[in-house]
N, C-alpha and C positions, 0 to 999 in steps of 0.2 A: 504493500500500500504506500509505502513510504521511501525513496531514498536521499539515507540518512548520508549518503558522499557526496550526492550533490546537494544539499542542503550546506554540508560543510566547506565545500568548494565556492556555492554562490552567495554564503551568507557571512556576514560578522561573528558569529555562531563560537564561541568557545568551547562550549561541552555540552553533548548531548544526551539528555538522560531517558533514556526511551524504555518504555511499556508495552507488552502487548497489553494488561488491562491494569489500572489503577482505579483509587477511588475519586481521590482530589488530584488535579495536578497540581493546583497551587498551595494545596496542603503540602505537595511533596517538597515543593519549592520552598516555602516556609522551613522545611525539616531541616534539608540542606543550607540555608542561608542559619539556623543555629548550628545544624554542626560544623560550620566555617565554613562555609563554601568560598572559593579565592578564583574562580574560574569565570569570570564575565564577559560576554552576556551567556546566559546558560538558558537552552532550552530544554525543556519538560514534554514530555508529545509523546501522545499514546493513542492506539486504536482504540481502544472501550473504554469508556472515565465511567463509572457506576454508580458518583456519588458527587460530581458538579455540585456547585455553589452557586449563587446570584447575588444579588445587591440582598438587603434588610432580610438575609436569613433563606431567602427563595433557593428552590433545586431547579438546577440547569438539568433539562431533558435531553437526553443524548440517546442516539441509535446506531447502529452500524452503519459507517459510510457518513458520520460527524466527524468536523474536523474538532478534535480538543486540546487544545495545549496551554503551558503559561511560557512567559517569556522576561526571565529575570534581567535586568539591566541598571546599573548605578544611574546616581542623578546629583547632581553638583550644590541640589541645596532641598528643603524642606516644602518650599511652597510648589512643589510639582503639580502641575495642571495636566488631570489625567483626558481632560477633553480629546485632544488631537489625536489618541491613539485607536478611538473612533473613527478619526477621517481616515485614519491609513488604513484601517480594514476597507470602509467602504470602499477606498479610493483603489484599492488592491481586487477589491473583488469586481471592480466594473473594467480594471485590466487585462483579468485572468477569465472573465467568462463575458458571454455576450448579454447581462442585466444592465441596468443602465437609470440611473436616477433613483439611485437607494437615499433613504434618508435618517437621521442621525436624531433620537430619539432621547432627549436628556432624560440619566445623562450617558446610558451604556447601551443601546440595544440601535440596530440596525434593522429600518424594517425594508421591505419593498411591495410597493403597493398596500401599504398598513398594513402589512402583516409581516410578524419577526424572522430572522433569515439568521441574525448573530446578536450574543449579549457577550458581555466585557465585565469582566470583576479588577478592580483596581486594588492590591492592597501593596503599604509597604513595610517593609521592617526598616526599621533603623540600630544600628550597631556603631562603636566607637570610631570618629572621622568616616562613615560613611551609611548610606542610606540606600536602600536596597527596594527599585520595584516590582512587584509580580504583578503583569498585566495576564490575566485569566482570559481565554477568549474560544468561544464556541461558535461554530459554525454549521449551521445545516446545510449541508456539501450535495453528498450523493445520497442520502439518506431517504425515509418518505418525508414527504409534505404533514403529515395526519397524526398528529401525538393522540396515543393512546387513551381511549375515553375514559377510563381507571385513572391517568394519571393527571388530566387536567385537575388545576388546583382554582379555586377563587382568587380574583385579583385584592388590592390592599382592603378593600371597601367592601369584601364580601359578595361580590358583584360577576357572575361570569359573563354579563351585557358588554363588560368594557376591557375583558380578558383578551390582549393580543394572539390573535389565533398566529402559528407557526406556518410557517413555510418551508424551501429547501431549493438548494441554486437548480438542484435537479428537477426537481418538481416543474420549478418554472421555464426551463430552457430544455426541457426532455431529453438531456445529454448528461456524461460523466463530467468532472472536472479534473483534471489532476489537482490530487491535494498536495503536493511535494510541489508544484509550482504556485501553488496561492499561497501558500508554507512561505517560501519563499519572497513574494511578493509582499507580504505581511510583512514581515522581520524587518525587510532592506528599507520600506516606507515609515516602518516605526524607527528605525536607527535614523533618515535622514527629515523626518519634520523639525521645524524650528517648533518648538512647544511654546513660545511667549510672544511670537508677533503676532503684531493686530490683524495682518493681511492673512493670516489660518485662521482667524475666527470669524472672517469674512467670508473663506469657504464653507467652514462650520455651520455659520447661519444660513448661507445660500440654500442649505443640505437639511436645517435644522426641521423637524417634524413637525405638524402641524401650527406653523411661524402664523402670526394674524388671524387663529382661529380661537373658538373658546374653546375653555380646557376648563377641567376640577381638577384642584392639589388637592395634596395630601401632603403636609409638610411638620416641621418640628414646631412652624408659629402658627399652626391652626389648619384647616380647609376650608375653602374658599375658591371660585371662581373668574375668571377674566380672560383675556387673553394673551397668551402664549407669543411675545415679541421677539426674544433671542437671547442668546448667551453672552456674559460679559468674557470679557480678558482673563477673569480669574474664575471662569468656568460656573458662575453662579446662571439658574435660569432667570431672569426679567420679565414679569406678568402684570400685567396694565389693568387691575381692580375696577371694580363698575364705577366707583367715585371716582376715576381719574389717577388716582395713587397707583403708584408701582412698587410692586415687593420685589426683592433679591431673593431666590429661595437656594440655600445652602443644599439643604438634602430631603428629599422626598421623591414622591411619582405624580405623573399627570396621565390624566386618561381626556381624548377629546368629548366631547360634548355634542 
């Protein structure tokens, strides 16, 4: 399914820690970044992951013919802005296959045509003089379209009305993809985004998910509705309140309206 020479060959790639089946990748990644890991950037990549993570606690669904890995890389200071490593999936996977105007879901999921195709788990360690990121990142590659009717879960609100149905690059393009070249495409576009200029968050927004529609949060200062305007520079979403007031919302979910 995978080759791991050419991945080493075409990629910044230091060490490869590969599975045929895991539970977390980024659990694994976490393991190894306590038992000293000195090898950067190190990839994690497995054919079956059994026990995926998501953002506030959620299970990533994975099947055979998912692409799942994490992708450990240093970062020069603490205020890391995990926004852009969104663009570079998206911008990798409209490379690598013939999909075309995905869009960037704050603050981790990739849908196409509203409906989810890749989510992104952000977490970091930090260790003395250095700070360590694990970008988690799942894709439904070649897999079905159709998550299993047992395993759908309620969205934050208890609500399966506003529950992003799944997708799969295959599903939509009726073709295989090579996952060792969207592997690839991944890696080299997260090693070369600039993560702090303004002009990637102009992409960002170009791309950003439901931009000037309304939306319900669900957030740490309350729920509430308005519209969905864009992302700042430091990765907060910006919603434009029925009185005219705009919130910054740190961390939470939006479902459209």
């Amino acid at each position: 399914m995978f080759d791991l020479e050419q991945i080493r060959e075409q990629t910044p790639v230091g060490h490869i820690d590969f599975h045929h089946q895991i539970g977390s990748t980024n659990d694994r990644g976490i393991d190894l970044i306590n038992e000293g890991l000195n090898s950067t950037p190190t990839l994690i990549l497995t054919e079956n992951q059994t026990a995926g993570r998501g953002q506030r606690g959620h299970k990533w669904w994975s099947s055979q013919g998912s692409l799942t890995f994490s992708y450990i890389f240093p970062i020069d200071n603490r205020s890391f802005n995990p926004i852009p490593i969104a663009l570079a999936v998206a911008e990798a996977i409209e490379t690598a296959t013939p999909l075309r105007s995905l869009k960037i879901k704050w603050p981790n999921d990739i849908l196409f045509e509203n409906r989810k195709i890749s989510g992104i788990l952000i977490e970091t360690v930090t260790r003395p003089q250095q700070t360590l990121v694990v970008a988690g990142i799942g894709i439904n590659v070649n897999n079905a379209s159709i998550i299993p009717q047992d395993l759908e879960q309620l969205d934050d609100r208890g609500d399966k009305s506003n529950l992003l149905r799944p997708t799969s690059i295959r599903g939509e393009t009726k073709s295989d993809t090579s996952m060792t070249e969207l592997l690839i495409q991944i890696i080299n576009r997260i090693e070369h985004v600039p993560r702090s200029h303004e002009q990637i968050f102009d992409k960002i927004n170009h791309r950003l998910a439901f931009r000037d529609k309304r939306v319900s949060v669900k957030s740490s200062s309350g729920n509430f509705t308005g519209i969905c305007e864009q992302i700042s520079t430091s990765g907060q979403l910006i919603i434009r309140c029925d009185d005219g007031s705009k919130k910054k919302i740190f961390s939470g979910s939006i479902h459209a309206i």
